[in-house]
N, C-alpha and C positions, 0 to 999 in steps of 0.2 A: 373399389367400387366398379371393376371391369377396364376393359382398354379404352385406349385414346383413337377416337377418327380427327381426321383433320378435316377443316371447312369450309368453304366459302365465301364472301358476302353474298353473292347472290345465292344460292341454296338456305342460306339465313333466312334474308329478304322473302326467297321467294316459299319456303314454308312458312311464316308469318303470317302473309297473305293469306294461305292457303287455309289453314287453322282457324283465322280468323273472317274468311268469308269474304274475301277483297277483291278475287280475281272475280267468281261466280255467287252470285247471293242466294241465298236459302230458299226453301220457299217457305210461305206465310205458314205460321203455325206454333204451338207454344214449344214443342223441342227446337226449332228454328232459334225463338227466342230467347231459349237458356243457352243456348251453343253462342248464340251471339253475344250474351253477358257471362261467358265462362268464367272472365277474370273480372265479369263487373263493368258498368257501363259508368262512367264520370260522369254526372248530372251538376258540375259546380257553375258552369254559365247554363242560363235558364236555357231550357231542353236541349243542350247537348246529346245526352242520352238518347232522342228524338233520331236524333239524326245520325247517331250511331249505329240506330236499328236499322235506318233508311240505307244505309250504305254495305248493310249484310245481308236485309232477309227483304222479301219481293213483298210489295203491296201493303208499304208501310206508310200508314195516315198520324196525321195529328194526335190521335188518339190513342198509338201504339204502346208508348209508353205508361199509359195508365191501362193496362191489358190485366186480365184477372190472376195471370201467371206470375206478375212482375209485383216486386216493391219497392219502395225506397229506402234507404237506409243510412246512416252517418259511418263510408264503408275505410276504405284505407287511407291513413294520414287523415279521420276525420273528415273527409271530404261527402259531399252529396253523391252518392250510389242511387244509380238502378240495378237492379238484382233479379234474378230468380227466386224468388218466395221460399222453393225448396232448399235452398242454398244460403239461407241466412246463415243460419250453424257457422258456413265455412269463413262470412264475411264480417260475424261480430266476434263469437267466439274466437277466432282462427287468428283474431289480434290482442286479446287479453292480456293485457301486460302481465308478463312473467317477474314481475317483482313486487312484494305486501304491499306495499303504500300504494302502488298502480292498480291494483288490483281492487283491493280497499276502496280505494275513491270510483271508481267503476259502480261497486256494488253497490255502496250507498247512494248515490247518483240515481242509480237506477232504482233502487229499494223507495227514496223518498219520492221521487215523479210515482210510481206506480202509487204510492199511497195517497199522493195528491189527486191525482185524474183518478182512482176508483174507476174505472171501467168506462172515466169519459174522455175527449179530446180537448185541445186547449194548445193555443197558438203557444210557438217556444217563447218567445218574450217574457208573456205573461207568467207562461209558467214556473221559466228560468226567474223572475223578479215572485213571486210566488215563495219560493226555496231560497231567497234571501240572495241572488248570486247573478250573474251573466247569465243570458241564455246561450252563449255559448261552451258553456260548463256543461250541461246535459249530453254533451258530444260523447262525454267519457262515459256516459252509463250505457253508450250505443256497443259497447265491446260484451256485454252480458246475454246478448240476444233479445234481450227483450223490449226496445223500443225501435219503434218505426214512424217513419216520416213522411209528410206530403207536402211537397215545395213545389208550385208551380209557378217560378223566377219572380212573382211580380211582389212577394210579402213576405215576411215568416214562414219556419215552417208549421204545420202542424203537428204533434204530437200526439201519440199515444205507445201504451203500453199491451205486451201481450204474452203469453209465459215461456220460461226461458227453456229454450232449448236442452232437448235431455242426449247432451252430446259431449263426449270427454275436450277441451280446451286443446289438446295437444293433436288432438285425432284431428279436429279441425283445422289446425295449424299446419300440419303436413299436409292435409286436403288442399289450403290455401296455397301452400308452395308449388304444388301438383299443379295447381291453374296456372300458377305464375310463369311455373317454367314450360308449359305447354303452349302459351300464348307470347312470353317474352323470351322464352331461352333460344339460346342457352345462356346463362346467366350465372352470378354468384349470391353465395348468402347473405354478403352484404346487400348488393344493390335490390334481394327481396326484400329483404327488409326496412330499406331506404323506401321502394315501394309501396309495404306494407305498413309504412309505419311502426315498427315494430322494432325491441333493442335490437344491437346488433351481436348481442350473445342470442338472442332467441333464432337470428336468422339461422349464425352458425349450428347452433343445436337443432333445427329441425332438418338441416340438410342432414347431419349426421346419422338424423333415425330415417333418415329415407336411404340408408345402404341396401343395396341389392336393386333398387329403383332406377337407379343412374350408373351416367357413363362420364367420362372426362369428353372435352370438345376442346380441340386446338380452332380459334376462331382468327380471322384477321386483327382483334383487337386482348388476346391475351387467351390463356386456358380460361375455360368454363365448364359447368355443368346440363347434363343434358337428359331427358326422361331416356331408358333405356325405352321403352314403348313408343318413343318417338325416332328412332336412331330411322329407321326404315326411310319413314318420310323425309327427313333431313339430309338423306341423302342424295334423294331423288334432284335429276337437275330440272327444271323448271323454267319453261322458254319465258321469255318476253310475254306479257299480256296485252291486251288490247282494250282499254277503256278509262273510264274516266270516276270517281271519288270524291265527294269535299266533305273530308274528314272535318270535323268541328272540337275545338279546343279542347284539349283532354283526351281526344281519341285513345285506345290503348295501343294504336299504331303506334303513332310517336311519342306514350308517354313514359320515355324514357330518360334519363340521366349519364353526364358524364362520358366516357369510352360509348356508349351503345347510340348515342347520337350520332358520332361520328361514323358510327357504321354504315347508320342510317342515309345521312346526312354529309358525305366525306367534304365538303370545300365549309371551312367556316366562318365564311363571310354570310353563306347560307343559314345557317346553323343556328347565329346570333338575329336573323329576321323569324325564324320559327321559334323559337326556344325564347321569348324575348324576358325580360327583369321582371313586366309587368304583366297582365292580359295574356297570353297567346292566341294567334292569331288563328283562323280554319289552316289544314292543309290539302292543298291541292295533289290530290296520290293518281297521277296519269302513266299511262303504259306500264306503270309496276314501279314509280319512282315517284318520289315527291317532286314535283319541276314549280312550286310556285307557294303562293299563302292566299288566305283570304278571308275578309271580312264583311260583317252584311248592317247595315240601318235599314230598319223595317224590311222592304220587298226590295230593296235593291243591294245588288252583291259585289264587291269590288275585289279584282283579284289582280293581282303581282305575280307576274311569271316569271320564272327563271328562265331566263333566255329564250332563243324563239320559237313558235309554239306554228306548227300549220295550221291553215284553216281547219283541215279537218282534225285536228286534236282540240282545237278553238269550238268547233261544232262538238266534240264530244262532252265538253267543260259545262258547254251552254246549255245542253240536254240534260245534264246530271241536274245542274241547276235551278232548273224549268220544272224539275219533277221533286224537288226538296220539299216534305210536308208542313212547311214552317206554319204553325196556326195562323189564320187572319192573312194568310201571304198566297195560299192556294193560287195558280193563275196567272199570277200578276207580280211574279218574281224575273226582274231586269237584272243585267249584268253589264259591268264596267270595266274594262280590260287598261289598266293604268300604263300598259307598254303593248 
């Protein structure tokens, strides 16, 4: 699949960044806003996704997330997605269980909601207890393409249905890997697939069909793979940055697993305050590093720094924070420095 570059954390690190919008934010607009949900925005703590947007693309309100570009979806590992609309294909399809029974239960899932709601909407509970089962069951008919979601943190979601994408299952699947590794890599089959929720013969199989695409990556934490369309930028070294982030729980900054934390994250004493059993916490992504966490009750923000922070890195924290779109918080958003 081509030769080997070797690489470094920070050229990792700092194409990451860069791909995902971290150093410089976008400006407002709906290409802005699929570049910023390339791999899919986590919506699983209420408006995450919110504030996902606020930290890539410029002149993000309350209201960004429900943008006529954007949808919701039940996307990888069944989780709460924001998405690009155009991009569904890649985010339901693209996890299709590759085996009859998965598949099977997908299809009926979805076949029996769509015959229930006929054309109308209807809270997941109900409708899950409707089809005789959890409403947490309906998650699986979300790999078909055809259902979408509206969860705005405080209830159920809503459901409805809509026709299913006329896209091959595998074309989507390598589509999916293509975001994965352009946003996460360089990476392996496995940990897409840990990502994507997805077996882990499917992960290995679609890196397979993407020969010609990729390159081998000698990384500080083992061989990986790497988009050949990405080698250019990855190589590029990438000074220091200058600014401030409060990435929010699920970010696709840190949602990673295993060896790719440590990358991230090298002391683990660190590691185990971000990455926690339960909840995770916001992270704080200053100068081009994670230096801290953070957590918010209504309009006030409490943050944990890693070690000492200047004033003026202190003032860049406060600013970020000052301008969070949190509904209902506009304004009137404090902050609490625990050290």
């Amino acid at each position: 699949m081509g030769s080997q570059l070797v690489l470094t954390r920070e050229q990792i690190l700092g194409f990451r960044r860069h791909v995902g919008a971290l150093d410089e934010r976008l400006p407002a607009g709906d290409a802005s806003l699929r570049q910023a949900a390339w791999a899919g925005l986590q919506d699983s703590m209420p408006r995450a996704a919110l504030l996902s947007i606020h930290a890539r693309v410029e002149g993000a309100d309350p209201s960004s997330w429900e943008h006529s570009s954007l949808v919701q979806v039940w996307g990888p590992r069944y989780s709460a997605y924001v998405i690009a609309a155009c991009d569904l294909p890649v985010f339901s399809l693209g996890r299709l269980p590759d085996d009859e029974k998965g598949r099977k239960r997908a299809e009926d899932v979805a076949s029996r909601l769509h015959a229930l709601l006929n054309g109308t909407r209807m809270g997941s509970q109900h409708a899950g207890a409707a089809l005789g089962g959890d409403a947490n069951r309906l998650r699986y008919g979300a790999a078909t393409g055809t259902i979408l979601i509206r969860w705005d943190g405080a209830r159920r979601p809503t459901v409805w249905t809509v026709p299913a994408p006329d896209v091959d299952p595998k074309d989507a699947q390598r589509e999916l890997a293509r975001r994965y590794l352009h946003v996460f890599g360089p990476s392996t089959p496995i940990a897409f697939s840990v990502w994507a929720g997805i077996s882990k013969r499917a992960g290995v199989s679609t890196f397979g069909s993407l020969e010609g695409e990729l390159i081998t990556a000698r990384t500080p934490i083992g061989d990986a793979w790497l988009l050949t369309a990405d080698e250019a930028g990855m190589r590029e070294h990438r000074g220091p940055t200058t600014g401030a982030r409060l990435l929010p729980s699920g970010d696709a900054y840190y949602l990673l697993q295993d060896d790719d934390r440590a990358l991230l994250v090298p002391d683990p004493a660190r590691r185990s305050e971000l990455w926690t059993s339960r909840v995770w916490p916001g992270a704080v992504l200053l100068d081009g590093e994670i230096r801290g966490v953070w957590r918010r009750a209504d309009a006030r923000l409490t943050i944990d720094p890693w070690g000492d922070l200047s004033r003026a890195q202190r003032d860049l924290v406060e600013v970020e924070a000052a301008a969070l779109p949190i509904p209902g918080a506009a304004g009137r958003i404090t902050v609490r420095w625990s050290a």
